[in-house]
C-alpha positions as CSV (number, residue, x, y, z in Angstrom):
1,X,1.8,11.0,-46.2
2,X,4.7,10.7,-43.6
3,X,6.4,7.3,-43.3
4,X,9.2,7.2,-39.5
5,X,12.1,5.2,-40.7
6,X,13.0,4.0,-36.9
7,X,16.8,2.7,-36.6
8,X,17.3,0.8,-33.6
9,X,20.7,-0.8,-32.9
10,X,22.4,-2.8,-29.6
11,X,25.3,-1.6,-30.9
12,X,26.7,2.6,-30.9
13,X,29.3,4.7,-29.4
14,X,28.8,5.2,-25.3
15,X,27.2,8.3,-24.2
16,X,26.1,9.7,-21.2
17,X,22.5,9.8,-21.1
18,X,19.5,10.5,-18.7
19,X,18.4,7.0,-16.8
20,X,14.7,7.8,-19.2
21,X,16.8,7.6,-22.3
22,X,16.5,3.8,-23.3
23,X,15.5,2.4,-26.3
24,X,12.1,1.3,-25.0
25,X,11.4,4.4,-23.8
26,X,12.7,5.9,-26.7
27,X,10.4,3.6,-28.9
28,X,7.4,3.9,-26.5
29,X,7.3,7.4,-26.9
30,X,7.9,7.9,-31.0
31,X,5.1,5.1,-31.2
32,X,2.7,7.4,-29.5
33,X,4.2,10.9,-30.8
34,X,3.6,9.2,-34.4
35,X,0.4,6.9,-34.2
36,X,-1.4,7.9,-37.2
37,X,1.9,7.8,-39.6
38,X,3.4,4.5,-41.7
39,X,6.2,2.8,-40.0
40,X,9.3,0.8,-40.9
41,X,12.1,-0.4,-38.4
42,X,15.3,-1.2,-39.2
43,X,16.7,-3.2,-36.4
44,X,20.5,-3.8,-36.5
45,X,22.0,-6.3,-34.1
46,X,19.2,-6.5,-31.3
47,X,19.0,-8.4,-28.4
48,X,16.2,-10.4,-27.0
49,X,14.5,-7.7,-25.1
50,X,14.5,-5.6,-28.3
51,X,13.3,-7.9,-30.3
52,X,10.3,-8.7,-27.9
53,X,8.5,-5.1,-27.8
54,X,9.3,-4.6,-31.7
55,X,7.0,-7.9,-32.2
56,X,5.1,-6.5,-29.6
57,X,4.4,-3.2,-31.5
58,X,3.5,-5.2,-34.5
59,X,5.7,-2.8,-36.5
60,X,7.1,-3.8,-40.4
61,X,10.3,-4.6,-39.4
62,X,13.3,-5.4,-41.4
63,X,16.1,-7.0,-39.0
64,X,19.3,-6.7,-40.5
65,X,23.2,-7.5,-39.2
66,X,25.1,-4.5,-40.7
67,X,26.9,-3.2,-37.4
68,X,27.1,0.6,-38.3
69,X,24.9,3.9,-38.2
70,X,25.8,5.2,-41.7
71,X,24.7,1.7,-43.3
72,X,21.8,1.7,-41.7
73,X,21.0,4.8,-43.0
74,X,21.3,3.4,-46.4
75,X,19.5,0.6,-45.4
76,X,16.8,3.3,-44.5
77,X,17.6,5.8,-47.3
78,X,17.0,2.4,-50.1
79,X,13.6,2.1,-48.4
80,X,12.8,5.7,-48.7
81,X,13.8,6.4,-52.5
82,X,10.8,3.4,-53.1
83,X,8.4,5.9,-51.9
84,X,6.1,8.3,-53.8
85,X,7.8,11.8,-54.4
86,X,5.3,13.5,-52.3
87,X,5.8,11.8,-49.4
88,X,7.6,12.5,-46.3
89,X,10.0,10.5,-44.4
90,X,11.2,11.2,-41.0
91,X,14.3,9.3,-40.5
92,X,14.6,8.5,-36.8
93,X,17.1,7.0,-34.7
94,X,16.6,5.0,-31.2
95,X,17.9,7.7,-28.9
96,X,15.2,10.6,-29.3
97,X,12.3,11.6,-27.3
98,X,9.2,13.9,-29.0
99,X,6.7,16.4,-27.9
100,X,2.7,15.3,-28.9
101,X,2.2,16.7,-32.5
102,X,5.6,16.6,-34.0
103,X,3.9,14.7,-36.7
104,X,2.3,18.3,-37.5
105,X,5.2,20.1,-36.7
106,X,7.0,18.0,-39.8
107,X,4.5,18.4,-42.1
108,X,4.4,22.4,-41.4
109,X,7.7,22.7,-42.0
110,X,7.6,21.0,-45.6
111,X,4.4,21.8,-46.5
112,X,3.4,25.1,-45.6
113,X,7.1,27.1,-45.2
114,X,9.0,24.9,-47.7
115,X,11.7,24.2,-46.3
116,X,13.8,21.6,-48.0
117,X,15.1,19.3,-44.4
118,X,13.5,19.6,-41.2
119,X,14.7,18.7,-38.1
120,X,12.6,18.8,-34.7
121,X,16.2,18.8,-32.5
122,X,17.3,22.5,-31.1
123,X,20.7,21.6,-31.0
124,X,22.8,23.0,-27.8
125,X,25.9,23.3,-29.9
126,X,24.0,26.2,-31.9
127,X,24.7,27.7,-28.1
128,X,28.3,26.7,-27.7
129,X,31.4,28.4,-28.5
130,X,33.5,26.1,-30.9
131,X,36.3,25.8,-28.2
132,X,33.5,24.5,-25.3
133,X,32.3,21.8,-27.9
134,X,29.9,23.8,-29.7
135,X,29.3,24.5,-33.9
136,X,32.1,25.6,-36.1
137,X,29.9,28.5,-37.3
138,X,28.7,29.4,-34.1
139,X,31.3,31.6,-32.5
140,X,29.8,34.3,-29.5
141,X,27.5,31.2,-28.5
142,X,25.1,32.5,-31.5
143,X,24.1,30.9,-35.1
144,X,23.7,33.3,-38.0
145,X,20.1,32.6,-39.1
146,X,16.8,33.9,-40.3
147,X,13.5,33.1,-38.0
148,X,10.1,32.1,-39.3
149,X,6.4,31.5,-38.0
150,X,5.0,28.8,-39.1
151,X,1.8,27.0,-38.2
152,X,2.2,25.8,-34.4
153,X,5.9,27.2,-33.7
154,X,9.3,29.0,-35.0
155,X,11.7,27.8,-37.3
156,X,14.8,29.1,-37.6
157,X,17.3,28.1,-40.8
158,X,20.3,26.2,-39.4
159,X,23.7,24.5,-40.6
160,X,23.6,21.4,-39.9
161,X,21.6,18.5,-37.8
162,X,22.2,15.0,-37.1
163,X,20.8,12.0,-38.7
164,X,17.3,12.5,-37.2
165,X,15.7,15.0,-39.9
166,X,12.9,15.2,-42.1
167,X,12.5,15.5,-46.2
168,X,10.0,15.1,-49.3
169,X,11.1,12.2,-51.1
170,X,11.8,13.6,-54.3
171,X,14.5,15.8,-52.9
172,X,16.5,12.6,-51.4
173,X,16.1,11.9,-55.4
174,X,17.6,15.2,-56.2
175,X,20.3,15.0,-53.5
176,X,20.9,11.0,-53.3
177,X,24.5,11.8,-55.0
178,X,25.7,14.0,-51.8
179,X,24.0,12.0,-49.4
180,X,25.3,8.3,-49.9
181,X,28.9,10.3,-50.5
182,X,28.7,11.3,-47.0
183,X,27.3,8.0,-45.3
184,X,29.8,5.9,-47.3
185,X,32.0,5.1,-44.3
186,X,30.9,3.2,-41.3
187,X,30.2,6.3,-39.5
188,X,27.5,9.1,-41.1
189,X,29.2,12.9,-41.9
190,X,26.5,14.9,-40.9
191,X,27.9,18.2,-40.8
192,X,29.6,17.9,-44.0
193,X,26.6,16.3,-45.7
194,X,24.1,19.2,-44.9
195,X,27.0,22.0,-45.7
196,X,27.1,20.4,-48.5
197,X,23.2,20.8,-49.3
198,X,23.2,23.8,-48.3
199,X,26.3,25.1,-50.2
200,X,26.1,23.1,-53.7
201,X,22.4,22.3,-53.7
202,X,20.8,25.6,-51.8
203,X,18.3,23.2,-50.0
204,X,17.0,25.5,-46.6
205,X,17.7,23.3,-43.2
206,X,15.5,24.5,-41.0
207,X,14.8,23.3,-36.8
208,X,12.1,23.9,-34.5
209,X,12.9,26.5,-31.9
210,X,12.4,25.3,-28.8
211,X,12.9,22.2,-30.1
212,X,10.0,19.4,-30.6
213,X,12.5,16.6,-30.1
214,X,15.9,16.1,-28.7
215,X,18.6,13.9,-28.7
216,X,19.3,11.8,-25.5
217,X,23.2,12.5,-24.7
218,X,23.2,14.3,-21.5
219,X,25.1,17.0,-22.9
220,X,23.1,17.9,-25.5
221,X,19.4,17.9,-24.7
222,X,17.4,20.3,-26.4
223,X,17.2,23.1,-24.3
224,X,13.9,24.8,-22.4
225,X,11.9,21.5,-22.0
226,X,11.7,19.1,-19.3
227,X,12.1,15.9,-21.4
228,X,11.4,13.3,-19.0
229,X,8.0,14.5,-18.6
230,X,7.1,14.3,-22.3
231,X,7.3,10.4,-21.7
């Protein structure tokens, strides 16, 4: 079974995004990518207009005043651990936009290639030098990797993600201790926290190539789609 962990926040750092990139869009579109799925939203510190298509939705929805993305994260990852092991939760934030059948996409890359995190995000700083903005590891605008076929797409093993991913719940068990170490602050670590899964733990990050989802900050779209039409 896959339970979306939505975060949605009035608060967070200013980026440039896309004028599609909104939170109701945002929410519009994960509510249809994910129809058939179990739902919880966290809602931090939302205005009236939020508020109104949550209730709308008729979503479980926890509101909460905590102010930061890494406590919300606990507040999400707390949720989670109640789960059966088996499960899968897809931790999503408000500023992502999906392709139809991501929910299949997930449960490929769990279930059928065993990977240990999933992430549907391509993310253009794979493509980057590290002096343009791009990955520390990523040097000649190239990740090291090793590419899979799965069911509906390729996978490729990657270094890191952002706080949008994908796990079995008995695994957050296993790695809880690394996790909430690297969310502690107000702000998540979410380099650090997967090099550190990967390193210490050997758990296999893997992303969707092209992506199945992308972040909205202008900069760092997923490449090779046309998001605006997947709304």
């Amino acid at each position: 079974m896959i339970h979306v962990i939505y975060r949605i926040s009035d608060l967070g750092y200013v980026k440039e995004k896309p004028s599609y990139i909104n939170h109701k869009n945002c929410f519009d579109n994960a509510n249809k990518v994910f129809k058939d799925v179990s739902w919880y939203v966290i809602a931090d510190n939302v205005n009236e207009d939020i508020k109104s298509f949550l209730i709308d939705s008729d979503k479980n929805v926890e509101y909460v005043n905590v102010g930061h993305g890494a406590g919300t994260f606990n507040v999400a990852l707390d949720f989670a651990l109640g789960l059966d092991d088996d499960d899968i939760v897809y931790f999503l934030e408000d500023d992502y936009l999906h392709k139809m059948n991501s929910d299949v996409i997930i449960d490929d890359g769990l279930n059928e290639l065993f990977f240990d995190y999933v992430s549907l995000y391509d993310h253009p700083d794979k493509y980057l030098n590290p002096y343009e903005g791009g990955n520390p590891f990523c040097a000649g605008k190239s990740e090291q990797s090793r590419v899979y076929l799965g069911l509906k797409c390729h996978w490729k093993l990657t270094n890191s993600t952002t706080m949008t991913f994908a796990s079995k719940i008995k695994t957050l068990k296993q790695d809880e201790d690394i996790i909430r170490h690297w969310t502690k602050d107000t702000h998540p670590h979410d380099f650090q926290m997967f090099q550190d899964l990967i390193q210490k733990k050997g758990r296999r990050l893997a992303s969707t190539i092209p992506g199945y989802a992308t972040h909205g900050e202008t900069k760092y779209l997923s490449p090779l789609t046309q998001w605006e039409k997947e709304l």
